[in-house]
Each structure stands twice: as C-alpha cells, then as structure tokens.
C-alpha positions in Angstrom: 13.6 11.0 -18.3 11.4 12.2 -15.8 11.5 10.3 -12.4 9.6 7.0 -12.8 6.6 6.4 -10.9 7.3 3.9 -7.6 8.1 -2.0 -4.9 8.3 -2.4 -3.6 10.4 -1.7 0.0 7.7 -0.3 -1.0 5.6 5.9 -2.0 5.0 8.6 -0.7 3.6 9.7 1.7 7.5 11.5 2.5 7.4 13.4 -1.0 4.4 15.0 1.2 4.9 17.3 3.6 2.2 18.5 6.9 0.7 21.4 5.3 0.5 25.1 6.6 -2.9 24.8 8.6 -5.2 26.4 8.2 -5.2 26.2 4.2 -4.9 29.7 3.0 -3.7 29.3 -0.3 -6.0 29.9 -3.9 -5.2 26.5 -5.2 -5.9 23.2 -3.1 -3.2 21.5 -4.3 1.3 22.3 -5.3 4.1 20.0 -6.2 7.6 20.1 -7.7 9.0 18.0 -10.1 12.0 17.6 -11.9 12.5 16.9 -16.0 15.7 14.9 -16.7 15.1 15.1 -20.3 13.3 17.6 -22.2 10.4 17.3 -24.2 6.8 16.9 -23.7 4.9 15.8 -20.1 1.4 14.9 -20.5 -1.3 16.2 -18.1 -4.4 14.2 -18.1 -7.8 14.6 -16.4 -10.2 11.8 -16.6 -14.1 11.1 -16.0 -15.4 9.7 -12.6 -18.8 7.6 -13.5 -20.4 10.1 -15.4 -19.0 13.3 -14.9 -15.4 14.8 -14.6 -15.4 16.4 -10.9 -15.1 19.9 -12.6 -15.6 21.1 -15.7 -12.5 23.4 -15.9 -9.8 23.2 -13.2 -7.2 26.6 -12.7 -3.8 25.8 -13.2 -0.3 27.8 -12.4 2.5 26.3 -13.8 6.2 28.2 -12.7 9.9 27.3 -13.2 11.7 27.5 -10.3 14.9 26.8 -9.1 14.9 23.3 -7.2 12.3 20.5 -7.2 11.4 20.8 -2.9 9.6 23.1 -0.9 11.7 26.0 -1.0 11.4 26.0 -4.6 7.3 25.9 -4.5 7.6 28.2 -1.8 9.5 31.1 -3.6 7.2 30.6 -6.8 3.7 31.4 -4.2 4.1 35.3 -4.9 3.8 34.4 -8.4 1.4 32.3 -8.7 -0.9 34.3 -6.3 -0.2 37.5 -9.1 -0.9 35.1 -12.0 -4.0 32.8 -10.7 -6.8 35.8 -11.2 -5.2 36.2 -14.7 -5.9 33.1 -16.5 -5.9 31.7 -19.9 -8.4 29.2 -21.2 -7.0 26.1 -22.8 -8.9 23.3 -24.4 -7.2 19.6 -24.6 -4.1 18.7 -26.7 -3.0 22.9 -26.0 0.4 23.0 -25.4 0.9 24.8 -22.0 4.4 26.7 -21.0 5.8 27.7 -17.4 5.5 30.7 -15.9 1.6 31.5 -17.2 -1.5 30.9 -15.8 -4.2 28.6 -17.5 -7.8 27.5 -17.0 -8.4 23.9 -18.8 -11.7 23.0 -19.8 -11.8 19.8 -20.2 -13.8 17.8 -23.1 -17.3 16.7 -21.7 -17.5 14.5 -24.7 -14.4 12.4 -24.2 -13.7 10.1 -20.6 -9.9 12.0 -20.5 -8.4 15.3 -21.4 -4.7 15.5 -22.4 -2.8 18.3 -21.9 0.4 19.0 -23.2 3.4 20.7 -20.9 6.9 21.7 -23.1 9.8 21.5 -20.6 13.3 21.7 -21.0 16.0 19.1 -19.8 17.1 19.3 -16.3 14.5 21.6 -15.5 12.6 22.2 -12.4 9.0 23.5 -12.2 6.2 24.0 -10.0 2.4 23.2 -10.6 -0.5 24.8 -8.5 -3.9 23.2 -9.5 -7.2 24.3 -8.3 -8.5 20.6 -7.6 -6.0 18.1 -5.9 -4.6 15.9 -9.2 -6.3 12.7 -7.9 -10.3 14.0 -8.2 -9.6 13.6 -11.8 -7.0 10.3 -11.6 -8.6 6.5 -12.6 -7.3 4.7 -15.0 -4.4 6.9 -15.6 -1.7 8.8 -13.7 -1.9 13.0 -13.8 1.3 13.2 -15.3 3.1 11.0 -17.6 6.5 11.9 -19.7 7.0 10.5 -23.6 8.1 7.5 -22.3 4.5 6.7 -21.2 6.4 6.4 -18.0 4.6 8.2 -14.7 6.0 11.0 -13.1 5.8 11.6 -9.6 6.4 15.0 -7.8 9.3 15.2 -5.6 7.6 17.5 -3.3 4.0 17.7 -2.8 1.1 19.5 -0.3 -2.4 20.0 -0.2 -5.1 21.2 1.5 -6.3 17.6 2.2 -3.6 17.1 4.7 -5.0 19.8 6.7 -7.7 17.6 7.3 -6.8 14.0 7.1 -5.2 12.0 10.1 -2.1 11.5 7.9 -0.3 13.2 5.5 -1.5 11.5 2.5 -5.5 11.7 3.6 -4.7 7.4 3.6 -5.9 5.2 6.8 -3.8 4.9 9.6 -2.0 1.9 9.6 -0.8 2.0 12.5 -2.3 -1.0 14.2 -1.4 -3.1 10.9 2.4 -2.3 11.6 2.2 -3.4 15.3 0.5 -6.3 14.2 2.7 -7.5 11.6 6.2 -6.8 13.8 4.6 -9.2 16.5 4.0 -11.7 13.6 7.7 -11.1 12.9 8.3 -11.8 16.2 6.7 -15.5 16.9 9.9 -17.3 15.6 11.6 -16.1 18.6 9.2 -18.2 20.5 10.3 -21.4 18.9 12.0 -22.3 22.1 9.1 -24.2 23.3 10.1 -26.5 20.8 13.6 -27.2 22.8 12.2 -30.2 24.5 11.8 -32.5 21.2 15.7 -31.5 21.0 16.1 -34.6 23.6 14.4 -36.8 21.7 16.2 -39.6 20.4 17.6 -39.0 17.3 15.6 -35.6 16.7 18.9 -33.4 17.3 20.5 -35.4 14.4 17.6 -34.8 12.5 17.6 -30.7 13.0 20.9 -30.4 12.3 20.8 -32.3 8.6 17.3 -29.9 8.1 19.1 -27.0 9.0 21.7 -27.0 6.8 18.7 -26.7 3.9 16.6 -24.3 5.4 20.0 -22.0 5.6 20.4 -22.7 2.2 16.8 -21.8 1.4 16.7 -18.7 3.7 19.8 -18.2 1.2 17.2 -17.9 -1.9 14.9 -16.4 -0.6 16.9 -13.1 0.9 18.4 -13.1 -2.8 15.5 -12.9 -4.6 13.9 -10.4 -2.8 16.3 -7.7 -2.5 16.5 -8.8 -6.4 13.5 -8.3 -7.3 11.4 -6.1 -5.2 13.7 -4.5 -2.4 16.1 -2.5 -5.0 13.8 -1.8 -7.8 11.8 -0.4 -5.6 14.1 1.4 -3.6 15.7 2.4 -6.9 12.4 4.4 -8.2 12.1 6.1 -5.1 15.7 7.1 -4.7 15.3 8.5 -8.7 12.4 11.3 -7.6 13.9 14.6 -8.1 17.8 13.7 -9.2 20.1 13.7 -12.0 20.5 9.5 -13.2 23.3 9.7 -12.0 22.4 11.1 -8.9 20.1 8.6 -8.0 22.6 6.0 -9.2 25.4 7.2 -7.0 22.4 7.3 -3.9 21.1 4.1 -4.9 24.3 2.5 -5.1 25.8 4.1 -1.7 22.9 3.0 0.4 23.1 -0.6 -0.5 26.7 -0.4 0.5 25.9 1.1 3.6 23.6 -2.2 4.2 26.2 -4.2 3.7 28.3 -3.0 5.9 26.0 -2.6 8.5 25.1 -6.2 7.9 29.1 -6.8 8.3 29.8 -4.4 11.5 26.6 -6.4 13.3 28.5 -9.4 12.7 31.9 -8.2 13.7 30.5 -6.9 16.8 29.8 -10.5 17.5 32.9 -11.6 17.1 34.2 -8.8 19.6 31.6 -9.8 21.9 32.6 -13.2 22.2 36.6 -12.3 22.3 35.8 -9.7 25.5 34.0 -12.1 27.1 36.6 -15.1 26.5 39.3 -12.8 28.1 37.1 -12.4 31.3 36.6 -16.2 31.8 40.4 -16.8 31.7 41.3 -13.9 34.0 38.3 -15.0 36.6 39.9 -18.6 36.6 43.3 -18.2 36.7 43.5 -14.9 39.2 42.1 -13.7 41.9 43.1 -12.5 44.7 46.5 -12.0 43.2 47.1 -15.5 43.5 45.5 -19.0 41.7 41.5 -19.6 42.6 40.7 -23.3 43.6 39.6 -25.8 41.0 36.1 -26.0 42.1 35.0 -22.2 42.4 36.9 -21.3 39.6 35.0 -24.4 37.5 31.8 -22.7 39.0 33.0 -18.8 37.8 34.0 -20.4 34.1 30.6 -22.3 33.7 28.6 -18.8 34.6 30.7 -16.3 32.5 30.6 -19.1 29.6 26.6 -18.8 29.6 27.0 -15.1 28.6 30.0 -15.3 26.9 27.5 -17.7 24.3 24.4 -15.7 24.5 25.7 -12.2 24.3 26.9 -11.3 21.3 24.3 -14.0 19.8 21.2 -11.8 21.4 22.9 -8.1 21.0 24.9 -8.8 18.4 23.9 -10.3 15.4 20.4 -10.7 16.1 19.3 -7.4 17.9 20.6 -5.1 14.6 19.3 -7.6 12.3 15.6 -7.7 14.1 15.8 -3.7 14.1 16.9 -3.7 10.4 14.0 -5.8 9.5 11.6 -3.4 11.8 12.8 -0.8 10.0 12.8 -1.8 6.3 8.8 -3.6 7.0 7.7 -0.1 8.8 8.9 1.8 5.8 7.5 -0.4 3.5 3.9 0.0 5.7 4.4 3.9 5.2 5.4 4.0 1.7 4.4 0.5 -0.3 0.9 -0.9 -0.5 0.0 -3.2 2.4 0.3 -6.3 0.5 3.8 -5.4 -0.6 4.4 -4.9 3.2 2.8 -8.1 3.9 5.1 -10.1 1.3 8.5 -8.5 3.3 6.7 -9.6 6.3 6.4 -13.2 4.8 10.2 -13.2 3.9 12.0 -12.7 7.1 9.3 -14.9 8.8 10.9 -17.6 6.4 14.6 -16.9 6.7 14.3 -16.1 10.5 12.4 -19.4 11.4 15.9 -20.9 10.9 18.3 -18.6 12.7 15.8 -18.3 15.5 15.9 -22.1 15.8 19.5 -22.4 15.8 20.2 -19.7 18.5 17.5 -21.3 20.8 19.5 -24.5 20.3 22.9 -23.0 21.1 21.5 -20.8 24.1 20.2 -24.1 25.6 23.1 -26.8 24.5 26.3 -24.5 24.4 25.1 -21.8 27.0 23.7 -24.1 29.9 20.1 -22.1 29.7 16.7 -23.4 30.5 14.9 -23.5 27.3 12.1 -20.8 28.9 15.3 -18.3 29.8 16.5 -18.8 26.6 13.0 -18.5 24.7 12.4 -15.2 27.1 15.4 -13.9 26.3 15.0 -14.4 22.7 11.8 -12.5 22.3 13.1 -9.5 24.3 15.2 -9.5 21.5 13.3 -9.5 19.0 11.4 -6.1 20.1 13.7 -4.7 18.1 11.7 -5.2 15.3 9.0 -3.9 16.8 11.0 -1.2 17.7 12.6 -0.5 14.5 8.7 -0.8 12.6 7.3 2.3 14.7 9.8 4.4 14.3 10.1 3.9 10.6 6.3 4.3 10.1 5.5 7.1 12.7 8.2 9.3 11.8 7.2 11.2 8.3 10.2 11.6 6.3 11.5 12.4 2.9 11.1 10.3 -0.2 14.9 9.8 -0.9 14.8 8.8 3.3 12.7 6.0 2.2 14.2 4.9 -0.8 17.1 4.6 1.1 16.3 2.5 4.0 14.5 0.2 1.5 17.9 0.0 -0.1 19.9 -0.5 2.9 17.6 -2.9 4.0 18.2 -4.7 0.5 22.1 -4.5 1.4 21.4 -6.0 4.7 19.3 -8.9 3.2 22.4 -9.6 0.5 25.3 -9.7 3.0 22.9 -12.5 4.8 21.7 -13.9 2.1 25.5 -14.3 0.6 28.2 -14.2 3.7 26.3 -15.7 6.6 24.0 -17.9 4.5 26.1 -18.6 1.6 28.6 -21.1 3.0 25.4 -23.5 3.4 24.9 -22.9 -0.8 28.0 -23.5 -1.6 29.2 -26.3 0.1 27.9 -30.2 0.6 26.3 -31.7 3.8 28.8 -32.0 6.6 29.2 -36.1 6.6 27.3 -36.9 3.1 27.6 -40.3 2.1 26.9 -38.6 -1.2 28.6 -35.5 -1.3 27.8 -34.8 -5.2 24.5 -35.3 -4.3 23.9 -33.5 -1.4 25.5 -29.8 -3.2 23.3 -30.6 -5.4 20.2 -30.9 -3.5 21.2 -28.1 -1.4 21.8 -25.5 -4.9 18.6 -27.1 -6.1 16.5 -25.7 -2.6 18.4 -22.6 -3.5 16.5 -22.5 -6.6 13.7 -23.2 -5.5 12.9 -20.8 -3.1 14.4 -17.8 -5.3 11.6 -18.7 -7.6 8.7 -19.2 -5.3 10.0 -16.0 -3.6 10.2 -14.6 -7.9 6.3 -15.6 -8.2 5.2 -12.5 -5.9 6.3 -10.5 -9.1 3.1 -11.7 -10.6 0.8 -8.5 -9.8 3.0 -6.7 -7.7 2.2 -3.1 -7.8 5.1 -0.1 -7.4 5.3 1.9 -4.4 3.9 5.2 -5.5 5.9 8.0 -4.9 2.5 10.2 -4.8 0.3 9.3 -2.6 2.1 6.6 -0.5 -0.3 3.9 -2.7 0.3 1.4 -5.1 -1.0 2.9 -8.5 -1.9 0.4 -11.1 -3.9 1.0 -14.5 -7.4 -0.2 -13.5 -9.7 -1.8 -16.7 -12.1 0.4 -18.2 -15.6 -1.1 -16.4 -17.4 -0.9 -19.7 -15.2 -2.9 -22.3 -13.6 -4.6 -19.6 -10.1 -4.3 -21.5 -7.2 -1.9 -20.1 -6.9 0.4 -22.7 -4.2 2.1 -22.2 -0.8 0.6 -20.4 1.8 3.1 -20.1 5.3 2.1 -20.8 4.4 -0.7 -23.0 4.6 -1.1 -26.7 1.5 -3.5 -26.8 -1.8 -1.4 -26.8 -5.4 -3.3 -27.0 -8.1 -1.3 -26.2 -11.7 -2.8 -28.0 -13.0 0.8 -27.5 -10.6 4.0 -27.9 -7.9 3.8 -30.7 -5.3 6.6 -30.1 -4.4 8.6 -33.3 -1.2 10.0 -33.0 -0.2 13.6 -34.3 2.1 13.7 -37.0 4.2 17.0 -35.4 4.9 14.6 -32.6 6.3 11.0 -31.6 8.1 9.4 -29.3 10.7 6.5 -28.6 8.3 3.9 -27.1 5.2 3.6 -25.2 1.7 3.7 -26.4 0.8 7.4 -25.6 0.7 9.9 -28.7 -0.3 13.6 -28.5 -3.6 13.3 -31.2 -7.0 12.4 -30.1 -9.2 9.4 -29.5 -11.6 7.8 -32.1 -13.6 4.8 -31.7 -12.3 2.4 -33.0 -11.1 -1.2 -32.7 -7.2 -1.4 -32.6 -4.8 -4.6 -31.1 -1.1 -4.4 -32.3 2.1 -3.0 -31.1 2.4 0.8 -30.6 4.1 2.8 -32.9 7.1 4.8 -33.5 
C-alpha cells in the first residue's frame, strides 16, 4: 500500500526540501510519491467556507524513476512541455501519468474526487498549480483504497521561498529551548540533599526509590510501545518497499539499543580506569611506597572522580543528549503536544535517576551537595544540546523516523536492562517479599497505563507538512463524515454511493458520488 500518513516521535517538515529561490517554476507546488500496491489513489479538493480557492487547478502528473528530488527534477522538462497543453477533467475522471490535466472541480458539491490509476511499485511525480493544502479540510489530498493517507516522500513549493521555515509553520524555536530547560530541572534536585540527613529520611528514599525505578520502568515501556515506534514506523515507511521500511525500522531500534548498551559500558570502563589510578597513586610513587597519610589523602581525591565520572559522562551525558535529540525531532516533525507528552516522560523517569546520582555524588563521592547539583546540570546541557541540533538542522524524513526509532531503542534498553531488575525482583529486606513484587509489578502497571491514556486523541506526525493531520467535523452537521481507514462511517448529511466497477478491501471511501442522505452502519465491501 501506499506510505501511510504519520506519533508520534512525532512529519515533515524533512520530506520538504529549501526551495530554489526565487520560484520560477509554472506550478507552485511538486512532490514524489511512491505506490507499493497498484490500484487507484484518490485526489480530493474540498471547499473553504463558501468557496473552493479555485475553480479549476492545472495539474502534471509524470512517472519517474525514484520517489526524491532527482526524480522530480528530471520529470521538470516534461512537465514544462505538457503544462500549456492541458486536458479538462471533471470529478470521479480517471487521470493517468505522463499527461497534463485541468480539474474543474464541482461548485455544487463541498469535495471533488479525482481518480489516479497507478501501477505497484511505481513512482510518480505531481506538479499542481495551487499548493495541495488551499484545498485540504476535512480530508487529506491524497488517499490510497485503503482510505489510508498518502504522504509524498519528497516535497517543494513556492511557499518555502517565503516562509521562515520550510514548511511555511511557526518557528518553534523558542518552544524547544524552553522545553529542554524543563527537561533539565531534575538535575537541580540536589537542593534537596540536605533532608538526606534527616533522621530516618535516607531510609525512607531508598524504599521510594526502588518504586519509582520500577515505575520509570512502565512508563519508558509504554511509550516507545505506543507512540515512539508507531510513529517512527510511519515515517520510516515514506517512499520504501515494506520490507524496506521494515529492515530500517527494525535496524534503527537496534542501533538504540546498543547505544543505550555502549553508554552503559563506557561507565563501567570509566570506573575500572579510574580504579587502576587510585591503586597505582597509593601504593607507588616515587618508585618506592607513599606514606599512610598522603597516600589516604591521594585515594580519598581520585575516589571522588572515580564515582562521579563515568556517572556524569557516562551514562547520563549520552542518555540527556539522546533525550535532546529524540524531543527536538519530535518539535520539528510531531505536533507540539506530541512533543510536550515526550517532554512529560523523561521528566518522570529522570526525576529518579537524577535523585539517585545526587545521592551517590554526595554520599559515595565526598561532594558538597551544591558541587554535585552544579555539576549535574552541566550535564544535563546535553539535552539542550542534543534538542537544537535535532530541530535546527533540516533533514530527511527517513532521518527522522529514524532517530525517533533509536530514541525508542534507547528508552527500551532503560526501560528493560537498567530499570528492569527493580520490576522483577522484591524490595531488598521485605518483611513480605510476595507482597512487595507484587506491589512493585502492580506500579509497573500502573504507570504503562496512565502513560497508554495519552493514546486518547493523539494525532500522527504528518509526514506532509510537519503537522499533526486529523479529520476535523463538518461545522454544519457537526458529525465527522468521513474517517478514513475505518469501516464505521456516520455522516447525518453525505451518504457515499459507491460505483459498482470499483471496490475496495476496507475503508469507507468508494469511487461514486455523494447524495444526501442519512446513512450510519459499517462500510461496505
């Protein structure tokens, strides 16, 4: 099937590219896509209040060779010879590659459907005189029989000449710095240190810690479950072969993993170098054996870093970045309130780590709580770090897909390495021990399904316009109407009335036409 529309980790603003400027071309708008199946795609233009934006729009449809910007660029030529040379269409025509049409589009009717006959595995190009979105609402430009949206793998317009990013949205960049320094405040928890020394407290942390691990457990789960590799999933599927984007998909949450793994091994390196130094600065120097009392001294300071260094620069610096990264795609490519939600989730499974390295950097380490609170948040700049680059630098939409992916790998190898053991295993000293797994597998649960409940009304990253597209109600009846990939339609208005030359495997679309009607039931086949 055609590349499904696309969250989570969360778009795109990458499947765009900076146009030529100034805009010379005859059509405002061009984009590649790529048909895994063949069949029928489904243009559509709909109404703004009143009025479509045009009453005919030019359109150049060629086949070309690959679905990215070399392919649209050797298919210009073309297009320039053929755009002069047009056909007129009216809606339900079925339109071929490689010709030239003009569709008028039904002044009578709030959307115009046009039909587009493509082979499997094919690639084509489409130039349109308006850019797709003037005549977008409710529904996406392009949809394939599945009902399913399809998204071009490459994209330009004349808009980007013109608007301060590539996808004409607002500049978030502001947002992004805002929400890595949000990221950022666990790393302050040191100026908590002092209620360590109150009696009893320190007892206290460590019996809460163990459950917050294990709900920092859930909560990674779930969301590289749910939202972090669907999402990264759609976008990894624009422009390839199922299996392609299976074998991409697949590779880059690997890749997480191990970088997840390698971060953690470096710690352990970290800590055996600097275990080796202490024991050659006490027992040598000089070429002979150092007194008790300097060597004590020499031990005591090399034992402060050999503690804090590979906790800062090791674990903790690549995991921050990772998070930067992953949030500052999401920023580029995802809806803001998708971003937000990632934002939310390392907030809540770094509030415990950060608390248990400010506690080892003070007890095991020998530091003052404010040296090891300042060195903490230099840490965490990583984040901040990581965030910019992933939002400022404008890359492709595979790119993305793929760092929300590793990201997701990332998440898991916390979420299930690191973070598992506290699942898995009983409160050190339970009275109960029965009890106490099954508390700790029961706050598990419960924050995988709290973290589940930001399902309800999450919109995909859209591989388009760097947006979240969702079906909006019609204003009038106040119903949706039309929900593609479902096999539910209620609409109290339009009933669609399917062709009998055509059908499809599920969904609600049909090539036909709309009557007025009133229609609730499951769509047919």
């Amino acid at each position: 099937m055609m590349a499904r529309r696309v969250p989570v980790v969360c778009a795109l603003l990458g499947a765009a590219k900076a146009a030529s400027c100034p805009w010379t071309e005859d059509w405002e708008w061009q984009g590649a896509f790529h048909a895994h199946e063949g069949g029928m795609l489904l243009w559509s233009a709909e109404k703004a209040p009143g009025a479509y934006a045009d009453a005919s729009m030019r359109m150049v449809i060629r086949s070309v060779s690959s679905a990215n910007e070399a392919g649209v660029e050797a298919a210009h030529q073309a297009a320039h010879d053929s755009w002069s040379n047009s056909t007129e269409v009216l809606p339900g025509a079925v339109l071929s590659p490689d010709n030239a049409y003009t569709l008028k589009f039904d002044a009578d009717s709030w959307v115009s459907f046009f039909k587009i006959e493509v082979e499997a595995e094919a690639n084509i190009a489409i130039f349109t005189e308006h850019l797709p979105k003037e005549f977008e609402s409710r529904v996406h430009y392009l949809i394939n029989d599945h009902g399913e949206e399809v998204q071009p793998a490459f994209q330009e317009s004349s808009e980007s000449c013109s608007s301060p990013t590539t996808s004409g949205s607002t500049d978030r960049t502001g947002e992004v710095i805002a929400a890595a320094l949000v990221m950022m405040l666990p790393s302050l928890l040191g100026a908590l240190a002092l209620v360590f020394a109150c009696p009893g407290v320190l007892g206290l942390f460590h019996q809460l810690l163990h459950f917050m691990n294990a709900a920092a457990s859930g909560i990674l789960f779930s969301f590289a479950l749910f939202l972090l590799l669907p999402e990264a999933s759609r976008l990894l599927a624009v422009g390839k072969t199922e299996v392609e984007a299976a074998a991409a998909w697949g590779s880059a949450v690997i890749a997480g993993w191990l970088m997840g793994s390698t971060s953690h091994l470096l710690g352990h390196v970290l800590r055996s170098w600097k275990a080796q130094d202490t024991v050659q600065v006490v027992e040598i120097e000089n070429g002979g054996i150092i007194q008790k009392d300097s060597g004590e001294k020499e031990q005591v300071r090399a034992s402060n870093w050999q503690v804090a260094t590979p906790l800062l620069f090791g674990d903790d610096f690549f995991c921050n970045l990772a998070d930067g990264f992953v949030v500052g795609t999401a920023f580029f490519a995802c809806d803001a309130s998708f971003a937000w939600k990632i934002v939310g989730v390392i907030i809540l499974h770094q509030t415990p780590q950060e608390l248990a390295d400010i506690y080892v950097m003070i007890s095991k380490a020998n530091f003052s709580w404010k040296k090891a609170t300042l060195l903490n948040f230099l840490c965490s700049l990583s984040a901040l770090v990581g965030a910019c680059i992933a939002y400022s630098v404008r890359v492709s939409v595979e790119l993305q897909g793929a760092i929300l992916a590793i990201g997701a790998g990332v998440f898991l190898f916390v979420a299930c390495t690191e973070l598992g053991p506290a699942v898995v295993a009983a409160q050190k000293d339970a009275a109960r021990p029965l009890l106490s797994g099954l508390c700790t597998m029961a706050t598990f649960v419960l924050a995988a399904v709290c973290i589940g409940l930001v399902l309800l009304g999450h919109e995909h990253c859209s591989a388009a316009e760097g947006w979240a597209v969702k079906l909006k109600p019609d204003p009038a009846t106040k119903a949706t109407g039309i929900e593609p990939g479902s096999r539910h339609c209620e609409s109290t208005r339009w009933e669609w009335r399917p062709c009998s030359k055509f059908s499809v495997r599920n969904g609600c679309f049909r090539f036909g036409e709309w009557v007025s009607r009133h229609q609730s039931g499951p769509g047919q086949r």
